[in-house]
C-alpha positions as CSV (number, residue, x, y, z in Angstrom):
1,X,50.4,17.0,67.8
2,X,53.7,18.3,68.8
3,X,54.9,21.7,68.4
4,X,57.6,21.1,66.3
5,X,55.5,18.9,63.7
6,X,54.7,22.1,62.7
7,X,58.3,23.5,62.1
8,X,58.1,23.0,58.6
9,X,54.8,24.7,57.8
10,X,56.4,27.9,59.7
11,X,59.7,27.6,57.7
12,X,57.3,26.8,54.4
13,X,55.4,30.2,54.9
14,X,58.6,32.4,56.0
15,X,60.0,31.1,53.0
16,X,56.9,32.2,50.9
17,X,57.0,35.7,52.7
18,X,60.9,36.3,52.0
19,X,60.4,35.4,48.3
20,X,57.7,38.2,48.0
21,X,60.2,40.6,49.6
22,X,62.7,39.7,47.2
23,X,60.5,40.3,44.3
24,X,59.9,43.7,45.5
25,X,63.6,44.7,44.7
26,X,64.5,48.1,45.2
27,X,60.6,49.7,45.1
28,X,60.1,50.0,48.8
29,X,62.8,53.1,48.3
30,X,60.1,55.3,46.9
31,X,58.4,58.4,48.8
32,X,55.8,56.5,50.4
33,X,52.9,58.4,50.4
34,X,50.3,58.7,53.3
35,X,47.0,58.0,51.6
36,X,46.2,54.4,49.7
37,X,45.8,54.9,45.5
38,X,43.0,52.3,44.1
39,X,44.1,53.5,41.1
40,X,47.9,52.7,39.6
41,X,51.2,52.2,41.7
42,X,51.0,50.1,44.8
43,X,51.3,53.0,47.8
44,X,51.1,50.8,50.8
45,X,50.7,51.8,54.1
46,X,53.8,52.5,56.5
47,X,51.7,51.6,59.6
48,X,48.3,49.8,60.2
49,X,46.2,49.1,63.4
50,X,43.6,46.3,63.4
51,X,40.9,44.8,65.4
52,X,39.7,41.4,64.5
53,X,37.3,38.5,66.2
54,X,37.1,35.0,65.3
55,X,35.2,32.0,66.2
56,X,37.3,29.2,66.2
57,X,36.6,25.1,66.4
58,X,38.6,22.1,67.1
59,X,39.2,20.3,64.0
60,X,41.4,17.7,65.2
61,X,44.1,16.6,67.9
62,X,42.0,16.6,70.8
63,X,39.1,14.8,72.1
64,X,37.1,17.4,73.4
65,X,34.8,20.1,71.0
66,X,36.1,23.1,71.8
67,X,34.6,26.4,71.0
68,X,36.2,29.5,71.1
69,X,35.7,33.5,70.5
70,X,38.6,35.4,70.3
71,X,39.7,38.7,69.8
72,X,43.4,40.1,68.1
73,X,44.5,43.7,68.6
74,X,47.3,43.8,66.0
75,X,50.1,46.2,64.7
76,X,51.7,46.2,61.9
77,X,54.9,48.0,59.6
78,X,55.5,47.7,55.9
79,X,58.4,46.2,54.8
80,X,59.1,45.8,51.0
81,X,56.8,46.8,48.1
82,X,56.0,45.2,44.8
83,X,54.8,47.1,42.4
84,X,55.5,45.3,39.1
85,X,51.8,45.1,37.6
86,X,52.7,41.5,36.1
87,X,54.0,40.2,39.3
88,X,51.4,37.4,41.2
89,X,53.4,38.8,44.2
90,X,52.2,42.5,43.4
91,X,51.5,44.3,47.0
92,X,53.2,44.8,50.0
93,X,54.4,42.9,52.5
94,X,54.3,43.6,56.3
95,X,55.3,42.6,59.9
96,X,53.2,41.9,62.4
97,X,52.7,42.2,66.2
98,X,49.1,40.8,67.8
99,X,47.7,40.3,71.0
100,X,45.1,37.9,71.6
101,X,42.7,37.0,74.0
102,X,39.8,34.4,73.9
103,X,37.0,33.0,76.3
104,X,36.3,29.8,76.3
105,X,32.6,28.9,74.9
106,X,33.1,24.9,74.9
107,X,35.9,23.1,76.3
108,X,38.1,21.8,79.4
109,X,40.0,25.1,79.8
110,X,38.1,28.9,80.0
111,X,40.6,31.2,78.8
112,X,44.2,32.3,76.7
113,X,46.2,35.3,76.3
114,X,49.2,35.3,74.1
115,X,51.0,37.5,72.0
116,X,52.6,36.2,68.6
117,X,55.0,37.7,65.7
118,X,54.7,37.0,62.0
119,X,54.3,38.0,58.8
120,X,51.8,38.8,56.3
121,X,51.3,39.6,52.4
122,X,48.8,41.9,50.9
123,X,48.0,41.1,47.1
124,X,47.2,44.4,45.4
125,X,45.6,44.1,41.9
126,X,45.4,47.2,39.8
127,X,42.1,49.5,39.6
128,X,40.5,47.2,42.7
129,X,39.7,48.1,46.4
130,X,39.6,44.3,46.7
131,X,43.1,42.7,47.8
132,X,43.5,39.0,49.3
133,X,46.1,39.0,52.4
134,X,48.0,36.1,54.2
135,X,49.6,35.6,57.0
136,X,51.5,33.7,59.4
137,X,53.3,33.7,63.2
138,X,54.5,32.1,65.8
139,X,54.1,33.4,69.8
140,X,53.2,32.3,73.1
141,X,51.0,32.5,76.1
142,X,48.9,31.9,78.8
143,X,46.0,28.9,79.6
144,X,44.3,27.8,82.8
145,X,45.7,24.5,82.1
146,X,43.3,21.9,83.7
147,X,44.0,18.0,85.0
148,X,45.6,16.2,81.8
149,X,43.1,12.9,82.7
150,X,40.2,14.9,81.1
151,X,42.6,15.5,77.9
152,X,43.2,19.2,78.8
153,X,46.4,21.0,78.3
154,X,49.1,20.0,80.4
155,X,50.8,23.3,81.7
156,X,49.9,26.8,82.0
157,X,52.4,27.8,79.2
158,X,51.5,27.5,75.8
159,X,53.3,28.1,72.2
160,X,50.7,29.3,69.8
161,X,50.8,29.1,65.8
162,X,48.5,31.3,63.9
163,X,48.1,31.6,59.9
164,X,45.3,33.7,58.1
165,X,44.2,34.9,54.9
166,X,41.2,36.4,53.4
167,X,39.7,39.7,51.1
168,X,40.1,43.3,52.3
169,X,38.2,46.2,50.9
170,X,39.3,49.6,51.2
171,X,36.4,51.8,52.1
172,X,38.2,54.9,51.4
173,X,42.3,55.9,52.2
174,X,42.1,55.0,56.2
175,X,40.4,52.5,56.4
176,X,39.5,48.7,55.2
177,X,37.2,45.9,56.6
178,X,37.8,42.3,56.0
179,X,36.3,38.7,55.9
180,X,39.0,35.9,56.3
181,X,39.6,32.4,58.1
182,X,41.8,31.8,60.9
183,X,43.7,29.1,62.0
184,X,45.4,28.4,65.4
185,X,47.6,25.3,67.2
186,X,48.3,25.6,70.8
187,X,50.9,23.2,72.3
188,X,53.2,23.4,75.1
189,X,55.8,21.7,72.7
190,X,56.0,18.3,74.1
191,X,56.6,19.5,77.8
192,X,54.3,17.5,79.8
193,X,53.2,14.2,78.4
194,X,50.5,13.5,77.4
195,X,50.8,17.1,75.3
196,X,47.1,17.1,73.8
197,X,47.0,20.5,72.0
198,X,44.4,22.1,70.3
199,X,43.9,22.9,66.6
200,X,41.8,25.5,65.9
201,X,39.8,26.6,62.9
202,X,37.2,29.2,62.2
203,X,35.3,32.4,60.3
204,X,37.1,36.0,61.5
205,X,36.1,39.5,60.9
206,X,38.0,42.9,61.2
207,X,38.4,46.4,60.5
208,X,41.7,48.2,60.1
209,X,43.1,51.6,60.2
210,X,46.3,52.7,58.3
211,X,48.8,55.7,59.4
């Protein structure tokens, strides 16, 4: 698959995150208060820090069963608040910086590191510590790129294309845990041929702290 296939996809969930934003209007301009309310009003986080592990397999675009644990360290800033109760878009929205690294389990290659930008959506529902999240970005790295006769990636440097979602609970102000699914395409965008790529899928875990 080439990387810019997936062009629209990207543009589709931008477009999702900047209508979310919109709806938000003007309620981002409110004190924003340090400690999460489970209770009424939607007091988002200004800053969060995350840890997260998945286990992703190849679903299609490549011959080869890949297997792959990886790890995202991830940082993240509010930007734009919704707290209309009978909004679908009711939460807060935030952008993200990650970086990954992963160990090959099962495939032609035995490693990645890559850093990627995006954004995400947290869906706040009144009186719950439950709230779904999604997310999506675009970044790039780093693989041990092996001989393209064996269907392995053709260069060392790699776009990446990630997109999450899942359910957050909020143990207590500071801190949530979470259970999602992640998916990732790597592709060096069409510049050696034959460009195999790899599209990933797979369970991920993670805790996060907010500031």
């Amino acid at each position: 698959m080439k990387f810019p296939r997936l062009l629209p996809v990207v543009a589709a969930a931008i477009s999702f995150f900047a209508v979310a934003s919109l709806r938000a209007g003007e309620a981002d301009a409110k004190p924003a208060h340090p400690a999460v309310t489970v209770s009424g009003g939607v007091d988002a986080p200004r800053f969060e820090f995350s840890a997260e592990t998945s286990y992703l397999l190849s679903i299609a675009g490549n011959p080869n069963s890949y297997e792959i644990p990886s790890e995202f360290l991830t940082a993240r800033v509010r930007w734009g608040v919704n707290d209309n109760d009978e909004s679908f878009f009711r939460g807060y929205n935030q952008i993200y910086g990650l970086f990954m690294g992963e160990g090959f389990v099962r495939g032609i290659e035995n490693r990645y590191f890559g850093i990627s930008l995006g954004l995400r959506h947290v869906f706040v529902r009144p009186n719950s510590r439950f709230q779904f999240y999604t997310s999506a970005g675009v970044g790039l790295g780093w693989i041990d790129s092996q001989q393209p006769i064996f269907q392995g990636q053709g260069q060392d440097f790699t776009f990446n294309v990630l997109s999450a979602g899942g359910l957050e609970y909020r143990v207590n102000d500071r801190f949530k845990i979470e259970l999602g699914i992640q998916y990732q395409h790597l592709s060096n965008a069409g510049q050696t041929d034959p460009n195999p790529s790899l599209n990933l899928l797979g369970p991920q875990v993670g805790a996060t702290f907010s500031f």
